[in-house]
C-alpha positions in Angstrom: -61.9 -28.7 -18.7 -58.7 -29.0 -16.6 -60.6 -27.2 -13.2 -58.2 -24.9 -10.8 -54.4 -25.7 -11.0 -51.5 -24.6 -9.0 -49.2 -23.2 -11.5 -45.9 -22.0 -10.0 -44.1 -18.3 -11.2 -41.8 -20.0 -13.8 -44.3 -22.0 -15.2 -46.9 -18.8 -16.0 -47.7 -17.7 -19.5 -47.7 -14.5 -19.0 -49.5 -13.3 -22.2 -52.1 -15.4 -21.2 -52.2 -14.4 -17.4 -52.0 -10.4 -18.6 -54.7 -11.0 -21.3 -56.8 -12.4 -18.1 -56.4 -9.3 -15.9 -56.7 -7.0 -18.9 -60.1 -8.2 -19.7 -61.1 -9.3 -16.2 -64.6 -7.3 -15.5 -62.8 -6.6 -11.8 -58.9 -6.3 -13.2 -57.0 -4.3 -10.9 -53.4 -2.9 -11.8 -52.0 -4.6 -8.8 -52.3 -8.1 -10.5 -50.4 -7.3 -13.9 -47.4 -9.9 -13.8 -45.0 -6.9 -13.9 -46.4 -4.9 -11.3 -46.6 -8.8 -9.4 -42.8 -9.0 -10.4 -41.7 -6.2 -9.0 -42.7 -6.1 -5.6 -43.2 -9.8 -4.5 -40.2 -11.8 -4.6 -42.1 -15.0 -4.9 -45.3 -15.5 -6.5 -47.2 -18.2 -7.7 -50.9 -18.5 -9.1 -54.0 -20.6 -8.9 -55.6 -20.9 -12.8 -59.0 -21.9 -13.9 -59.1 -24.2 -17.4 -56.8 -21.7 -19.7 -56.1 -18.7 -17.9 -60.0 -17.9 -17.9 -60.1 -17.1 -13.9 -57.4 -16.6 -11.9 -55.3 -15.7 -8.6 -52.5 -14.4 -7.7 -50.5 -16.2 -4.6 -47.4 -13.8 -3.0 -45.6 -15.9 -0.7 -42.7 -15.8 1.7 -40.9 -18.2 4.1 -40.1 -17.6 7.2 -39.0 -20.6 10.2 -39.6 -23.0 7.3 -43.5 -22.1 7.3 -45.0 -20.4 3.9 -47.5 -18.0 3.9 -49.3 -15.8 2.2 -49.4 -11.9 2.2 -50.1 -8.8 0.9 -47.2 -7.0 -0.9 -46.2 -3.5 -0.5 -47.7 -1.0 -2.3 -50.5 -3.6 -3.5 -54.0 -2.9 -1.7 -55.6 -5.5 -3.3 -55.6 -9.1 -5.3 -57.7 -11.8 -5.0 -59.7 -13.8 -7.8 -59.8 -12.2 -11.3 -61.8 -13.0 -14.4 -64.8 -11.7 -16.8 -67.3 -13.4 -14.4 -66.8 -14.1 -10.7 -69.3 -16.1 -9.0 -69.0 -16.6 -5.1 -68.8 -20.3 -6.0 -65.5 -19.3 -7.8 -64.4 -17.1 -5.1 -65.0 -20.1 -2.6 -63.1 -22.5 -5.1 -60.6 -20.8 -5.5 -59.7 -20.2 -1.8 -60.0 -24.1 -1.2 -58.2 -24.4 -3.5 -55.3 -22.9 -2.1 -52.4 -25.1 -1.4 -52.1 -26.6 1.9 -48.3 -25.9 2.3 -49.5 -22.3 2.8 -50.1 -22.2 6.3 -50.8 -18.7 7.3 -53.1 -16.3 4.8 -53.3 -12.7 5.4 -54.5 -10.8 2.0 -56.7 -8.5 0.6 -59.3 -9.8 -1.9 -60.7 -7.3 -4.5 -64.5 -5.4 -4.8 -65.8 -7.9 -7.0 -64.7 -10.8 -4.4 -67.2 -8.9 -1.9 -69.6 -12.5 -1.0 -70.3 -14.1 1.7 -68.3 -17.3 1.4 -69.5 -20.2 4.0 -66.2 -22.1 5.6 -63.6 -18.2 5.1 -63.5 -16.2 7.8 -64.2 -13.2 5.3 -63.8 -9.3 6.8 -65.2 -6.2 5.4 -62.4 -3.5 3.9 -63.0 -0.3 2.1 -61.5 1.7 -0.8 -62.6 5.4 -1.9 -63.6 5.9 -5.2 -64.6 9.0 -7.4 -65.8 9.0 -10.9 -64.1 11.8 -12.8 -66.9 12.3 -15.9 -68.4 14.9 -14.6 -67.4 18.2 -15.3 -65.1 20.0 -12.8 -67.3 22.1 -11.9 -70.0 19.7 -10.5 -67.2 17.9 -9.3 -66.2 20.6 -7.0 -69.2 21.5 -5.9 -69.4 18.3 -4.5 -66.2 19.1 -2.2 -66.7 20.0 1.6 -66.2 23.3 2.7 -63.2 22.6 4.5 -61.3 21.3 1.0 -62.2 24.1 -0.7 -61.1 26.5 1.6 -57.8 24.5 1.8 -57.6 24.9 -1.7 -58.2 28.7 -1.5 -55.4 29.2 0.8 -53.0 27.3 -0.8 -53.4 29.5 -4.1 -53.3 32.6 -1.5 -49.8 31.6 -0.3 -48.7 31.5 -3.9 -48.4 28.0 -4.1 -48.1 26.1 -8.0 -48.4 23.0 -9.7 -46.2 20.4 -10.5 -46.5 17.3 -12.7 -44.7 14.7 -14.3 -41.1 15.2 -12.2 -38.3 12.8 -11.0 -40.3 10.2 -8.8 -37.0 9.9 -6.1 -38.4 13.5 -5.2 -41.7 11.7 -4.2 -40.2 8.8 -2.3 -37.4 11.0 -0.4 -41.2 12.6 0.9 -43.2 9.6 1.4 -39.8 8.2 3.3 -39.9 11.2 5.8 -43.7 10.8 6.1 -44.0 7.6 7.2 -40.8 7.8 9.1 -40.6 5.3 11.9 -44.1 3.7 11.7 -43.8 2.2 8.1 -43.3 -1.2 7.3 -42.1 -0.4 4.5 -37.9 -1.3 3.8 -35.2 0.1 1.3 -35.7 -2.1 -0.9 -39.6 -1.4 -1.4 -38.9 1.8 -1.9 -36.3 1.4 -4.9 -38.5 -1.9 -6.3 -41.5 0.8 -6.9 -39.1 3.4 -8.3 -38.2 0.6 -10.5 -41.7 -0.3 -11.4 -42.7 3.6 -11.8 -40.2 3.9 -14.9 -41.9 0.8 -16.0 -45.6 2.3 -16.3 -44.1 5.8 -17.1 -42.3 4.7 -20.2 -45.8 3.2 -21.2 -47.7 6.9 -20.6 -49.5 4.7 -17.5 -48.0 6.8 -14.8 -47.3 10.4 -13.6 -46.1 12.7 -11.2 -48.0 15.4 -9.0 -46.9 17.8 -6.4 -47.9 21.4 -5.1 -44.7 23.8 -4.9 -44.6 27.0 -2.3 -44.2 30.1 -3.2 -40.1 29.6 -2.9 -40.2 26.1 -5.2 -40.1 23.4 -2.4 -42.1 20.9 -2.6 -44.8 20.5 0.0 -47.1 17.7 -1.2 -46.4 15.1 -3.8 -47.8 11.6 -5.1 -47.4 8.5 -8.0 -50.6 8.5 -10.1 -50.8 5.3 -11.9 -53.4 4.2 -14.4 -55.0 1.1 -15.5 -58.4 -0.5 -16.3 -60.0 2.4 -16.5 -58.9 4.2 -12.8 -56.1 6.3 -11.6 -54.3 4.9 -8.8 -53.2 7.9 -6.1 -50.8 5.0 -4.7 -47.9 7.2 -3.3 -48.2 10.2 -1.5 -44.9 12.3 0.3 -46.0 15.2 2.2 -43.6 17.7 3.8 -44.3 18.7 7.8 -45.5 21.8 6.6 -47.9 21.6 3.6 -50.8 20.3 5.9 -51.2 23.9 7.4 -50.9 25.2 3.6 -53.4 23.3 2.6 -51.2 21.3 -0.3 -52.9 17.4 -0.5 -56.2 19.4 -1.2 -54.6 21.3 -3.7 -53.1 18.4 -5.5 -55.8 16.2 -5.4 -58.0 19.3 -6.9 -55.4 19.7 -9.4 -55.4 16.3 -10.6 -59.2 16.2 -10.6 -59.3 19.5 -12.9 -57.3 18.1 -15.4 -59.1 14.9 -15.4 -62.6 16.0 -15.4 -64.4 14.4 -18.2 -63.0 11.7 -18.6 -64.3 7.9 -18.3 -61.5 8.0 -15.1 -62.4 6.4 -11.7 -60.0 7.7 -9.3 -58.9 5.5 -6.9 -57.6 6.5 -3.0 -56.6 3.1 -2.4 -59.0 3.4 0.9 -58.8 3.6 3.8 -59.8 1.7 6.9 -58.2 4.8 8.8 -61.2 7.4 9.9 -59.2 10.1 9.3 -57.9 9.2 5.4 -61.6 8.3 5.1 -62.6 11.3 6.0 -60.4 12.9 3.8 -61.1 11.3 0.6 -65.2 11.1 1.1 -64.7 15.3 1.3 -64.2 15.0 -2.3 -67.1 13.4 -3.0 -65.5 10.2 -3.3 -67.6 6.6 -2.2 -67.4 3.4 -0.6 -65.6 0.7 -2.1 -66.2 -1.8 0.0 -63.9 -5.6 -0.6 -62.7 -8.1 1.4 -59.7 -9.0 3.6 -59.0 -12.8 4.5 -57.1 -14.3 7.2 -56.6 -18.2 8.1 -54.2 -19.3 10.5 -53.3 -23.2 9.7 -50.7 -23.3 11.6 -49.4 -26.0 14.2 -51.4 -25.9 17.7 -48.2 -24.3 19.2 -47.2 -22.1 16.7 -50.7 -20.8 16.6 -49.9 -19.8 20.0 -47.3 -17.8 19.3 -48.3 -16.0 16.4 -51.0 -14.7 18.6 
């Protein structure tokens, strides 16, 4: 038994650490090392015995002070393995290395304990289970979704799937516009990563054309361990009076119907998005968020 190590990124097998997450009773896609790769510049890991448990640590540096975060485009991470125990959980958060000296991540839902000594908060994800058949699915919707839907077929509006994912960013770009967080860089890191899952049939392309062909809602499905990931959405200005992200979503749920598929809305804490998503039918997900603040007494200051 060699107990919880601190394993750095060059030093990871990564057979062994994909095998983990693939088999991991709470594996999310976020923690595959390429998805890890390509949108944390560093990364390092915390490993139970031989790759049986284990955690991802994304890191930058800023003023000479590590710390940990939570990577674009990643809404959760945490402790993964066939068997999590909130003894492990608690473990493997003490054992996180003291160098790190400010901690703001997401766990994942099957991290959800009360752990004595971590300032633990509650978070929660969407989910709906797509085995029913559509039709039960959609009665499930709220009134207001399926009138959207309604009106968006009225105004001649069409599907679109599996098309050039810039199309989607240049969206999601003017969407978030001056708000997001989000840099260049991220932007062309998950184009990157897109080819990456789409190459491997894990990842498509939906979007809701008007009647003249422009594209009024759009998003990134990805899939893995058993969900589909609605992880990036561009909307145009005008396809919320149409009536387009009801459409889409409705589209993607009709062709997945049936299927063992959990879709995943990646949320949200927002009361609106949650809204949204729970009109589909979708539930709570509930997991948790951690934040510790170790830094010096005046820098502690500061950061506040």
């Amino acid at each position: 038994m060699q107990g919880i190590r601190y394993i750095t990124q060059k030093e990871l097998d990564r057979h062994l650490w994909d095998d983990c997450i693939k088999h991991a009773s709470n594996g999310v896609v976020y923690a595959r090392s390429c998805y890890l790769d390509a949108m944390c510049r560093h990364w390092d890991a915390l490993v139970l015995n031989d790759y049986e448990v284990v955690m991802p640590l994304t890191f930058n540096k800023k003023y000479g002070i590590h710390y940990l975060y939570q990577p674009p485009f990643t809404a959760s991470l945490g402790i993964f393995g066939k068997a999590v125990t909130a003894a492990m959980v608690k473990d493997f958060l003490n054992a996180i290395p003291p160098k790190f000296r400010y901690i703001d991540i997401s766990l994942n839902h099957g991290n959800f304990f009360a752990t004595e000594g971590f300032n633990l908060y509650e978070r929660t994800n969407y989910t709906l289970p797509l085995g029913n058949t559509y039709e039960s699915i959609y009665n499930q919707y709220r009134d207001n979704i399926k009138r959207n839907i309604k009106k968006c077929v009225q105004q001649g509006c069409t599907v679109k799937k599996d098309f050039n994912v810039e199309e989607v960013i240049e969206l999601a770009k003017i969407q978030t516009g001056n708000f997001s967080t989000l840099s260049e860089s991220d932007f062309v890191n998950f184009g990157k990563l897109y080819q990456v899952f789409h190459q491997q049939q894990e990842a498509i392309t939906y979007g809701i054309c008007s009647a003249r062909g422009e594209l009024m809602a759009s998003c990134v499905f990805f899939f893995s361990h058993g969900r589909a990931y609605y992880i990036l959405v561009g909307n145009h200005p005008n396809g919320k009076t149409m009536g387009a992200s009801h459409a889409l979503i409705d589209a993607f749920i009709k062709d997945y119907a049936g299927s063992n598929l959990l879709l995943d809305f990646e949320g949200s804490d927002i009361r609106n998005l949650a809204f949204f998503y729970s009109s589909f039918g979708a539930k709570e997900e509930k997991y948790p968020g951690l934040r510790m603040n170790r830094l010096p007494a005046i820098l502690k200051w500061l950061k506040k």
